[in-house]
C-alpha positions as a Markdown table, in Angstrom:
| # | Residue | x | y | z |
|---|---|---|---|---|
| 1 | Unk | -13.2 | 27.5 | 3.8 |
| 2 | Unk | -11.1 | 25.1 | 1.1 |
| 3 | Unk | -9.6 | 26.7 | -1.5 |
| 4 | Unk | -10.3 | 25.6 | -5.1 |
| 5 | Unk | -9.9 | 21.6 | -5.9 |
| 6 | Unk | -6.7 | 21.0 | -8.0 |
| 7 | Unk | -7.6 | 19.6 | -10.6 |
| 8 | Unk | -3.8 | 18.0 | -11.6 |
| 9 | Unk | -5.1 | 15.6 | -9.0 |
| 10 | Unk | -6.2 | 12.0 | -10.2 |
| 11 | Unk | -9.9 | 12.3 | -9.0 |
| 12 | Unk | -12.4 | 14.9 | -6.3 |
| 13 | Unk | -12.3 | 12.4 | -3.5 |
| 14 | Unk | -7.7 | 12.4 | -3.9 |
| 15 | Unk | -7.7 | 16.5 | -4.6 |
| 16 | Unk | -10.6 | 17.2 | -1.7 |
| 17 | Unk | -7.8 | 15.1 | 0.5 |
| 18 | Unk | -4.5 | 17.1 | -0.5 |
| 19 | Unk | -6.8 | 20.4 | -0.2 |
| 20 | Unk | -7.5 | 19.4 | 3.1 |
| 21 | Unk | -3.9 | 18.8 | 4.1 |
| 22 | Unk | -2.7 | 22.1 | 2.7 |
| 23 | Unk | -5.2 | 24.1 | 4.7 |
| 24 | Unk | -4.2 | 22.0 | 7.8 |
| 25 | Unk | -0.8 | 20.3 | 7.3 |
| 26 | Unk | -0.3 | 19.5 | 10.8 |
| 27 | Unk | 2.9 | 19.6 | 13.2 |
| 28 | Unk | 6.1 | 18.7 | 11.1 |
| 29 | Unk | 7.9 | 14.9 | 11.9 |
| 30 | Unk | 10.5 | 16.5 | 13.5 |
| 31 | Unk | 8.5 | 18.9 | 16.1 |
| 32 | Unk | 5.9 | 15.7 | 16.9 |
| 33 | Unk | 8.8 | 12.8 | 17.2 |
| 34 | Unk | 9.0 | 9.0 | 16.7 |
| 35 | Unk | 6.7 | 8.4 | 19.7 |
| 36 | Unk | 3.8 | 11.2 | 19.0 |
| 37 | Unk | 4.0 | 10.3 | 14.9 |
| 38 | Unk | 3.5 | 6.8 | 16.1 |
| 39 | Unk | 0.4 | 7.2 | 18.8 |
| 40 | Unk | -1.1 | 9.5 | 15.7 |
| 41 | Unk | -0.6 | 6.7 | 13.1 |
| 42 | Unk | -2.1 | 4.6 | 15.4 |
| 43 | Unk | -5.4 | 6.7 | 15.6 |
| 44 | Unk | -5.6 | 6.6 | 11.9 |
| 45 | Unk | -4.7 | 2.8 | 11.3 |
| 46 | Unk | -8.3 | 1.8 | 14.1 |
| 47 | Unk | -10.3 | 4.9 | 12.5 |
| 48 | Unk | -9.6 | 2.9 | 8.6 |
| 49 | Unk | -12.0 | 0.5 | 7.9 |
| 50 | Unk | -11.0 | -3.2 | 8.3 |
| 51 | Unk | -9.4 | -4.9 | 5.2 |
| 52 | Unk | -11.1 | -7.7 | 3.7 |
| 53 | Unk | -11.3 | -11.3 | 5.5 |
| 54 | Unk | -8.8 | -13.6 | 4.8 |
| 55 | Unk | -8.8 | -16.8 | 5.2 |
| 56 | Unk | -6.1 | -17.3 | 7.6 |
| 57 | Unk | -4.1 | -14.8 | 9.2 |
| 58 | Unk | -1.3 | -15.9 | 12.1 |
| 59 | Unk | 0.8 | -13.5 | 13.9 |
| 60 | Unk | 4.8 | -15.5 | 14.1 |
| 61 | Unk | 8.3 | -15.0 | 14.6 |
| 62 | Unk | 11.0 | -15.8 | 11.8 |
| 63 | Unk | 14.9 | -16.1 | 11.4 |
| 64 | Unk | 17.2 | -16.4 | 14.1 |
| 65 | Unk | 16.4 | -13.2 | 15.5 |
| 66 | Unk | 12.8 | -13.9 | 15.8 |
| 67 | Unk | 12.1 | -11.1 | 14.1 |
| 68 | Unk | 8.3 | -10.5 | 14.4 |
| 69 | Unk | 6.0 | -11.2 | 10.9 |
| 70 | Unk | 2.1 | -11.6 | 10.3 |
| 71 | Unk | 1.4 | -14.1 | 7.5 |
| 72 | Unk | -1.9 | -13.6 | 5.2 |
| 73 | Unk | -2.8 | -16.9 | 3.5 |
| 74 | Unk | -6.0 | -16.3 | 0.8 |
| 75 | Unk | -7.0 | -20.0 | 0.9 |
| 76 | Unk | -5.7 | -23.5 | 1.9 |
| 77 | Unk | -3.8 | -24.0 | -1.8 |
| 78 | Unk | 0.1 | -24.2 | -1.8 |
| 79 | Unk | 0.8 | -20.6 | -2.7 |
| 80 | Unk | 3.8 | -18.7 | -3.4 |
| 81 | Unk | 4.9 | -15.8 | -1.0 |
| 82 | Unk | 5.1 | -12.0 | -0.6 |
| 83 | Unk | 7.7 | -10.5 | 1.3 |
| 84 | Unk | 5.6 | -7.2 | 2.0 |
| 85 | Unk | 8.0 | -4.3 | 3.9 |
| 86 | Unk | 5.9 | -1.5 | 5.2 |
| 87 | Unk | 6.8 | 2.2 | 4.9 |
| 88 | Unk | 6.7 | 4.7 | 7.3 |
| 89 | Unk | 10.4 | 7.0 | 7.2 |
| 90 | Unk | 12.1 | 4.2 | 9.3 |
| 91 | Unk | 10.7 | 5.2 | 12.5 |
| 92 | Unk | 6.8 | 5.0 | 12.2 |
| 93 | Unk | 4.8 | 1.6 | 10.1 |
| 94 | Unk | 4.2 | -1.6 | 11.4 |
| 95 | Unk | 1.8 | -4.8 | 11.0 |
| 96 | Unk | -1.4 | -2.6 | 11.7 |
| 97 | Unk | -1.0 | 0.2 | 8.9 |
| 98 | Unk | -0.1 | -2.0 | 6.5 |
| 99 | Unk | -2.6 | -4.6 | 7.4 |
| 100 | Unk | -5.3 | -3.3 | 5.0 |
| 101 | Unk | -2.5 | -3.2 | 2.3 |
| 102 | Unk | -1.5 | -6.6 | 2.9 |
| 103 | Unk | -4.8 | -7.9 | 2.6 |
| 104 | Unk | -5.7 | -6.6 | -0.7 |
| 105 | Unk | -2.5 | -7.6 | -2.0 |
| 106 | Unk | -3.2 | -11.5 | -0.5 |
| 107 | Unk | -6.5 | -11.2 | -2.4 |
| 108 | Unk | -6.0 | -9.8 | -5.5 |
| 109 | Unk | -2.5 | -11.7 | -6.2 |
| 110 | Unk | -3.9 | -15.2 | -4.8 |
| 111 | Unk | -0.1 | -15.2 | -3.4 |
| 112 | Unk | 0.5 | -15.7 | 0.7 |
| 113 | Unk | 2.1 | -12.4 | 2.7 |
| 114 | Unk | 4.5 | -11.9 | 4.7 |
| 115 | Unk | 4.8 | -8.9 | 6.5 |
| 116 | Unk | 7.7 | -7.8 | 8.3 |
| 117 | Unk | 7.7 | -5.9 | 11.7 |
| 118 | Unk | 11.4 | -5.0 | 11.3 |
| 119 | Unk | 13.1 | -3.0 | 13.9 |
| 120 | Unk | 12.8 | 1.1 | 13.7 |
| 121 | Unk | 14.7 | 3.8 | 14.3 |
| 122 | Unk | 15.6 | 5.9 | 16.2 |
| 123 | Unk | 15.4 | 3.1 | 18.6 |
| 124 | Unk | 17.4 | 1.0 | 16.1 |
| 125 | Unk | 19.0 | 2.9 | 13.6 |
| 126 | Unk | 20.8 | 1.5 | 10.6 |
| 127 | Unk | 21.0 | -1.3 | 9.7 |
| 128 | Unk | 19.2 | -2.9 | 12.4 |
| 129 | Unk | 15.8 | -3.0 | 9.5 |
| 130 | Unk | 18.0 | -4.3 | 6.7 |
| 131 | Unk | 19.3 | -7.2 | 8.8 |
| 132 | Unk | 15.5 | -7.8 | 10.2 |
| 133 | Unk | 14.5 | -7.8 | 6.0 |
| 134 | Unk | 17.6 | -9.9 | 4.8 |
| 135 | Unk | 16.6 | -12.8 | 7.9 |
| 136 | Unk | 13.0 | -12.6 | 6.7 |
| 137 | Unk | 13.5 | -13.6 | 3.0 |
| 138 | Unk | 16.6 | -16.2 | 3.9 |
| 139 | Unk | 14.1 | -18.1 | 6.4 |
| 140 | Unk | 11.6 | -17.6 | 3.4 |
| 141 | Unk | 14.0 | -19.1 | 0.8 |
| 142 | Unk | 14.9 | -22.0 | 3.4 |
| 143 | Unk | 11.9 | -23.2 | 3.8 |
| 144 | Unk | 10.7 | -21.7 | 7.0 |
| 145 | Unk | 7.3 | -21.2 | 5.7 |
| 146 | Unk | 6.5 | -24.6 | 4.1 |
| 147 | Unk | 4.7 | -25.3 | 7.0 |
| 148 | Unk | 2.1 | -23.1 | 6.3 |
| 149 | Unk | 1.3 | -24.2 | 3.0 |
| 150 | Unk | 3.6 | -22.0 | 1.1 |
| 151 | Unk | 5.4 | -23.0 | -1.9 |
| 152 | Unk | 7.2 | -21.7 | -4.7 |
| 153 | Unk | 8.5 | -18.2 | -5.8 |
| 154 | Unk | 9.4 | -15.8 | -2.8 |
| 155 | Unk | 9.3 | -12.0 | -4.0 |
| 156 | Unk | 10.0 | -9.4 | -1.8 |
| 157 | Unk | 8.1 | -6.0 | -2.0 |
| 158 | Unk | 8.0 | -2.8 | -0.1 |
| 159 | Unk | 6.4 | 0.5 | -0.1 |
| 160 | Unk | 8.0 | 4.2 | 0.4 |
| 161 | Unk | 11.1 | 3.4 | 3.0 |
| 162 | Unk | 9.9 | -0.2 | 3.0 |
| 163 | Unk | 10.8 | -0.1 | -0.9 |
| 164 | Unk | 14.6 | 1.3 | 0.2 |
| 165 | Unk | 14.6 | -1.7 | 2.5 |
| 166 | Unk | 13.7 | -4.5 | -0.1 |
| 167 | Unk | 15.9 | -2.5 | -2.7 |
| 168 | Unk | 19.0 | -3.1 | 0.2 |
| 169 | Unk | 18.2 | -6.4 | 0.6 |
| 170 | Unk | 18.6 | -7.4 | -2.7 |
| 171 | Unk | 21.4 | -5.8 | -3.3 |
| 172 | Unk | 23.3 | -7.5 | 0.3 |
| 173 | Unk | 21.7 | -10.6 | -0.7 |
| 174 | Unk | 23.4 | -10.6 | -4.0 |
| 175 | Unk | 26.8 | -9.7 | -2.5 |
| 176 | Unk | 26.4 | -12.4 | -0.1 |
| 177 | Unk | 26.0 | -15.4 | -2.5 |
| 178 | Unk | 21.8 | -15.0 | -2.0 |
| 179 | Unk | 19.6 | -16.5 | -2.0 |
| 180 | Unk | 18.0 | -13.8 | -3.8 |
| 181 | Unk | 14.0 | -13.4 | -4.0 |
| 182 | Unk | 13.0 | -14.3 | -7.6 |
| 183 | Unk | 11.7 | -10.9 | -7.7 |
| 184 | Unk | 11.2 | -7.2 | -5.8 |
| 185 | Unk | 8.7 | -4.5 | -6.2 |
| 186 | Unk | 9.3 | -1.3 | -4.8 |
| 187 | Unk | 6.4 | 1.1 | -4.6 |
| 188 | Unk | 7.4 | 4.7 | -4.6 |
| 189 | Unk | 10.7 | 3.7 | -2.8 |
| 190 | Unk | 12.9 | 6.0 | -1.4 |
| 191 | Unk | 16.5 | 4.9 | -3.5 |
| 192 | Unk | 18.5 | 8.6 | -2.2 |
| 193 | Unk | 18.9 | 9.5 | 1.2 |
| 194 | Unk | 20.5 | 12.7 | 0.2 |
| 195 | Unk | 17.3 | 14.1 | -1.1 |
| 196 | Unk | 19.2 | 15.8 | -4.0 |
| 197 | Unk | 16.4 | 15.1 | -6.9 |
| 198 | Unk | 14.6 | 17.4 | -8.6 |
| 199 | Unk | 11.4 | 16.2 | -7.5 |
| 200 | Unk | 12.3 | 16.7 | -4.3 |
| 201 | Unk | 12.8 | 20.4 | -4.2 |
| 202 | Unk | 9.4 | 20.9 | -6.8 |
| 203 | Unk | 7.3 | 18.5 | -4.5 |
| 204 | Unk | 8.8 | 19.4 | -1.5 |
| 205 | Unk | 5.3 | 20.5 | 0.0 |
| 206 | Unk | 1.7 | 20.7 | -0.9 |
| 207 | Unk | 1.3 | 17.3 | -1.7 |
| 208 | Unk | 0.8 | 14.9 | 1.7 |
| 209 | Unk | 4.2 | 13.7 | 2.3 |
| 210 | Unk | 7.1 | 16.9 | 2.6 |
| 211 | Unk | 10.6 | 16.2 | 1.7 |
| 212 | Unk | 11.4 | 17.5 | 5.2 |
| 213 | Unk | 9.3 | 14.6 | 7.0 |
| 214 | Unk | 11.2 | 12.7 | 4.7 |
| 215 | Unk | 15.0 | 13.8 | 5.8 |
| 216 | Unk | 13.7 | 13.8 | 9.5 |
| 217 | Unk | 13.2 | 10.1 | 9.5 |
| 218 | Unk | 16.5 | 9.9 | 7.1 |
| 219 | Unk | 18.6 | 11.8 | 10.3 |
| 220 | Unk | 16.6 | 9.5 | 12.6 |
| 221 | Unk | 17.6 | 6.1 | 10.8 |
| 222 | Unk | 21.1 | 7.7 | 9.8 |
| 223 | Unk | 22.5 | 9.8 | 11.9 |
| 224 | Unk | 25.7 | 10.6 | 10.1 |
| 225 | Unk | 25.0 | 12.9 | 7.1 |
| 226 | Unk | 28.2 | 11.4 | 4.8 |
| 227 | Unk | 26.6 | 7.9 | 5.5 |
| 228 | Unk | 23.3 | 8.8 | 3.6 |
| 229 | Unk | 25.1 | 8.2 | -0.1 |
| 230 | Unk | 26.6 | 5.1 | 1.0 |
| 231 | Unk | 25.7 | 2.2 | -1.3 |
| 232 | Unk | 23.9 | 0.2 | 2.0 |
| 233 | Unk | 22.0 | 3.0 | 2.7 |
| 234 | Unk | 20.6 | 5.0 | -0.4 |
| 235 | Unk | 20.7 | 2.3 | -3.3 |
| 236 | Unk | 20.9 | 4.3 | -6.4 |
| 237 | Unk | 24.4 | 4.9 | -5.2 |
| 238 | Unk | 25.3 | 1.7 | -5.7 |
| 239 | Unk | 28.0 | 1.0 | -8.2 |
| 240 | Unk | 26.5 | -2.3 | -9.8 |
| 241 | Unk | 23.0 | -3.0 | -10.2 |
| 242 | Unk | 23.6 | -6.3 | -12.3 |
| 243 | Unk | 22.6 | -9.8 | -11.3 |
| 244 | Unk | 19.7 | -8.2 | -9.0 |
| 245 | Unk | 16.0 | -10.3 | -9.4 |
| 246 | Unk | 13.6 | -8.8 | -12.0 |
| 247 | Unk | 11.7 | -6.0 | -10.7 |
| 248 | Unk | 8.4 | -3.8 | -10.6 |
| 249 | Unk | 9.1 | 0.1 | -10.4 |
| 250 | Unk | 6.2 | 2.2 | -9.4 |
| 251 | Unk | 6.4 | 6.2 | -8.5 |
| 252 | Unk | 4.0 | 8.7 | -7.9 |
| 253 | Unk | 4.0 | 11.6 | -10.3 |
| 254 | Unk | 3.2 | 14.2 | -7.5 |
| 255 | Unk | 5.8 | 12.9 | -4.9 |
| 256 | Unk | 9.0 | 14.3 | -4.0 |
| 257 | Unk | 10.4 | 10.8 | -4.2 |
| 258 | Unk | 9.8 | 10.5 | -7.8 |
| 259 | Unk | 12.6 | 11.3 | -9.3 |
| 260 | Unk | 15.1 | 9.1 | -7.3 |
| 261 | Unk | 12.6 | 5.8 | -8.1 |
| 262 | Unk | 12.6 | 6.9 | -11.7 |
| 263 | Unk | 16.5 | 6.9 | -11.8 |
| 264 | Unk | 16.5 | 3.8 | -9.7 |
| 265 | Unk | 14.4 | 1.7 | -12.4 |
| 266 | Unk | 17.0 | 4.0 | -15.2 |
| 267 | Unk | 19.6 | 2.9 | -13.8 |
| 268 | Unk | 18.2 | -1.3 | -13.7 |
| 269 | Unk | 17.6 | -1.4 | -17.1 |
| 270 | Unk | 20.7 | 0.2 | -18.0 |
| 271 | Unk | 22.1 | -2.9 | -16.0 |
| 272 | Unk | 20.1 | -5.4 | -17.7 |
| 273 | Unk | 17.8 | -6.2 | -14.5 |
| 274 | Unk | 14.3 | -7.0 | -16.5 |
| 275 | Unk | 11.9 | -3.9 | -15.4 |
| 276 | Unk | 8.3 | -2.6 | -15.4 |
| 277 | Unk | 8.2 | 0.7 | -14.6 |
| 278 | Unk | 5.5 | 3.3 | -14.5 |
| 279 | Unk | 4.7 | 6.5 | -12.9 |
| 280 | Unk | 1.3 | 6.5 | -11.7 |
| 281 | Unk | 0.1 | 10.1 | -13.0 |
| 282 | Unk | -2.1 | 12.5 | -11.0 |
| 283 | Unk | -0.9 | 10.7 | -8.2 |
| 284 | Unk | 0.5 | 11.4 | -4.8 |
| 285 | Unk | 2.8 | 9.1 | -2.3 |
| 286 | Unk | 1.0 | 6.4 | -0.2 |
| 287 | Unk | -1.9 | 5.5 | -2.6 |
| 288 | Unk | -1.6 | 1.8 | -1.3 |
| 289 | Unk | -3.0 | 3.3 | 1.9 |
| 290 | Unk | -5.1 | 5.6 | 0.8 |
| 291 | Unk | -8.0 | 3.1 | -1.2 |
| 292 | Unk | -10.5 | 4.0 | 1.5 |
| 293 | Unk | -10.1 | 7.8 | 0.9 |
| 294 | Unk | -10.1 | 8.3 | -3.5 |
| 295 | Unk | -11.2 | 5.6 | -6.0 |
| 296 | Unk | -8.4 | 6.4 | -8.2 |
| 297 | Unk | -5.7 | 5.8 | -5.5 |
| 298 | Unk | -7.6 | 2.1 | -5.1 |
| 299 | Unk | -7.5 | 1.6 | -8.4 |
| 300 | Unk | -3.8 | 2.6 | -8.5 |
| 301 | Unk | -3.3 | 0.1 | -5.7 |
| 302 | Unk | -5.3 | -2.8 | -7.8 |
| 303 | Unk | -2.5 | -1.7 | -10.6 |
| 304 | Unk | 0.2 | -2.8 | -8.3 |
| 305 | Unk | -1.4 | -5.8 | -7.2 |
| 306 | Unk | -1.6 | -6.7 | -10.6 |
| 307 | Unk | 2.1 | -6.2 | -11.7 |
| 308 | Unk | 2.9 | -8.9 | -8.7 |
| 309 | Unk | 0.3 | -11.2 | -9.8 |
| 310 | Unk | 1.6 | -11.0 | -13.3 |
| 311 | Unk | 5.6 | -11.2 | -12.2 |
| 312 | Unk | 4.7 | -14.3 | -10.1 |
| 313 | Unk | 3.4 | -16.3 | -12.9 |
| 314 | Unk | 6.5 | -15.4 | -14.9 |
| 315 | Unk | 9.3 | -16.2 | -12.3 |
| 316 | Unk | 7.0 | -19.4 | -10.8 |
């Protein structure tokens, strides 16, 4: 039997989910392991419902590395492009859980995607993704996808660790003369590898995601603890965040990564970086993934679409 529905959650279908969760939160990250966590993801990405048709999707290679990708195009018109970076704690993610994701955001946005199957940990710890993320967007910006139809602004946007990812890309890409996207969203990123918010601690369980799944795929991606506040790893310990593209900032009110993508959009506008931020109340982590499940976590979702949609025609 279920316990009571909470009602802090955004709708029934989102709170019957959690409730579910709490009365059966499964084996922990760190007693399954990269290769179980993946296998289970798996499971769950055929048991979702397919994503909406698309008018052309291609599975390629991009960069010198030939880093693998899966490009959504909505229709035959020139279109800009959408750097997408899944999330999954560095270790688990890949084309297929975001593949839903990435065609609602092709759709609603009218913009081409790009998503990136980057390299994971612990196979390939850090910074084996960020170099996989930085060659995506340069062959981008060079012209590597003109070919396909694609012209115009390149943005770059990531989810949960794939929000860390386009957050450190930026930032190297700045350091490194660019060229920079002409924009990043980063949905519920994680910005503090330390785990030392306050959110953290209060949302540390109970809600989906636990802060200790959370520093399990942080120890799997960076094994040394005094690496985890390095600027190239956790970007809100960066010492500059001017000169970085203008950006979307969305957290999750009930998410133990809150707090560190709240300070993360603080400390942007504080640096003069143009930002929309907004924390999605009565919300948990992963609402992009979650549309099938709780109409208000679509709807969430459709938000975010529309923030992109909205940046693009400014920075096109």
């Amino acid at each position: 039997m279920t316990g009571p529905i909470d009602p802090s959650l955004a709708d029934a279908e989102l709170a019957s989910f959690i409730e579910a969760v709490r009365q059966d939160p499964g084996r922990p990250a760190r007693a399954m392991g990269a290769a179980e966590l993946r296998r289970a993801q798996r499971l769950r990405a055929e048991a979702r419902p397919p994503g909406p048709e698309i008018a052309h999707v291609e599975d390629l290679t991009v960069g010198p590395a030939a880093v693998g990708a899966r490009l959504y195009r909505p229709s035959a018109a020139i279109r800009p492009l959408v750097v997408f970076l899944h999330g999954g704690m560095w270790t688990i993610g890949d084309l297929e859980s975001h593949d839903r994701a990435c065609r609602r955001l092709a759709l609603s946005t009218g913009a081409a995607v790009l998503s990136v199957d980057f390299r994971r940990a612990p196979e390939h710890p850090w910074p084996a993704a960020v170099d996989d993320c930085v060659d995506a967007i340069r062959w981008a910006a060079a012209g590597g996808a003109s070919s396909a139809g694609i012209a115009g602004p390149t943005v770059v946007m990531g989810d949960s660790s794939g929000g860390n990812l386009a957050a450190l890309a930026c930032l190297r890409l700045r350091d490194e003369g660019g060229p920079l996207p002409a924009a990043q969203i980063l949905v519920y990123p994680n910005t503090d590898l330390t785990l030392s918010s306050s959110s953290a601690r209060s949302k540390a369980t109970g809600w989906g995601l636990t802060t200790d799944d959370v520093a399990w795929g942080a120890e799997q991606w960076v094994p040394d603890p005094s690496r985890r506040a390095a600027p190239g790893v956790s970007p809100l310990y960066a010492a500059d965040l001017g000169g970085l593209p203008p950006t979307v900032v969305v957290t999750a009110e009930h998410d133990p990564l809150r707090d560190e993508g709240d300070a993360y959009a603080a400390r942007l506008a504080a640096a003069h970086v143009p930002v929309r931020h907004r924390c999605e109340a009565a919300m948990v982590h992963g609402f992009l993934t979650l549309d099938t499940l709780s109409p208000a976590a679509a709807a969430a979702g459709e938000r975010v679409f529309a923030d992109v949609a909205d940046l693009l025609d400014r920075v096109g």
